[in-house]
C-alpha positions, 0 to 999 in steps of 0.5 A: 884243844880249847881255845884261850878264851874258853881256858878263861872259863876253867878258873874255879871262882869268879865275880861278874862286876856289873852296874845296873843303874847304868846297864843291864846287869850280865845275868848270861854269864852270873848264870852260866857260871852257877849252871857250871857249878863255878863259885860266882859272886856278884858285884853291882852297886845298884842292886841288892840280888842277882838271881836270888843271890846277894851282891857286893859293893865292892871286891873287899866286900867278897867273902873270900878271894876269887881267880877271875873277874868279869867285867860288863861296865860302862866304858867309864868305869872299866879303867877303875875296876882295872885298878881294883882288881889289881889291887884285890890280886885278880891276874884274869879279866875279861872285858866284855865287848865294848867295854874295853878302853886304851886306859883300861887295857895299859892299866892291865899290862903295866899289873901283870892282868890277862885281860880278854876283849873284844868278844861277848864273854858268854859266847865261849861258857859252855854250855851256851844259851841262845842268842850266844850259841848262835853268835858262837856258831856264826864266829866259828863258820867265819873263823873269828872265834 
């Protein structure tokens, strides 16, 4: 039985939300979406493709609505987006590991989002890469998965 973090997966569209100017953009998990012939877009202010594809401002800007975003932010900037994708009507969010704050997780009860921390997101997309298989494994062996 798939656990609820890998059921987070089975959405059919998704916006991986990163902000390169700050971090590293999440390319493991834009990619892996692509690899899943899941419908993914990119939003990250500071850029103007993630692998070879253009990316949005902003969730206004997407061409179409999606079910599920990814958010892989600076803890400063992780309430905000909360908001946002309250606002664009996004119920499935995953936070990745030490990105959530307390803000940020009460902004997402109070609208109603699921919102999934404190793991690696890519750790549960299958199939998974290295070092994320690996991780995987080890959570697995240690009964955190």
């Amino acid at each position: 039985m798939a656990s609820e973090r890998e059921e987070f997966w089975k959405q059919s569209s998704f916006v991986v939300i990163g902000n390169s100017a700050r971090m590293p953009f999440p390319q493991f998990t834009y990619r892996g979406l692509k690899q899943n012939q899941k419908k993914a877009y990119a939003i990250d202010p500071a850029a103007e493709a993630v692998l070879g594809d253009p990316v949005f401002r902003d969730l206004r800007s997407l061409p179409e609505p999606v079910e599920a975003a990814v958010l892989e932010v600076p803890q400063d900037e992780t309430a905000d987006w909360i908001r946002k994708v309250a606002e664009a009507g996004i119920r499935n969010v995953w936070l990745h590991m030490d990105t959530e704050t307390p803000e940020a997780l009460t902004l997402a009860r109070q609208n109603g989002i699921r919102a999934l921390t404190g793991t690696c997101a890519v750790m549960y997309l299958l199939p998974r890469e290295f070092p994320h298989n690996f991780h995987g494994a080890i959570m697995r062996l240690f009964k955190k998965y």
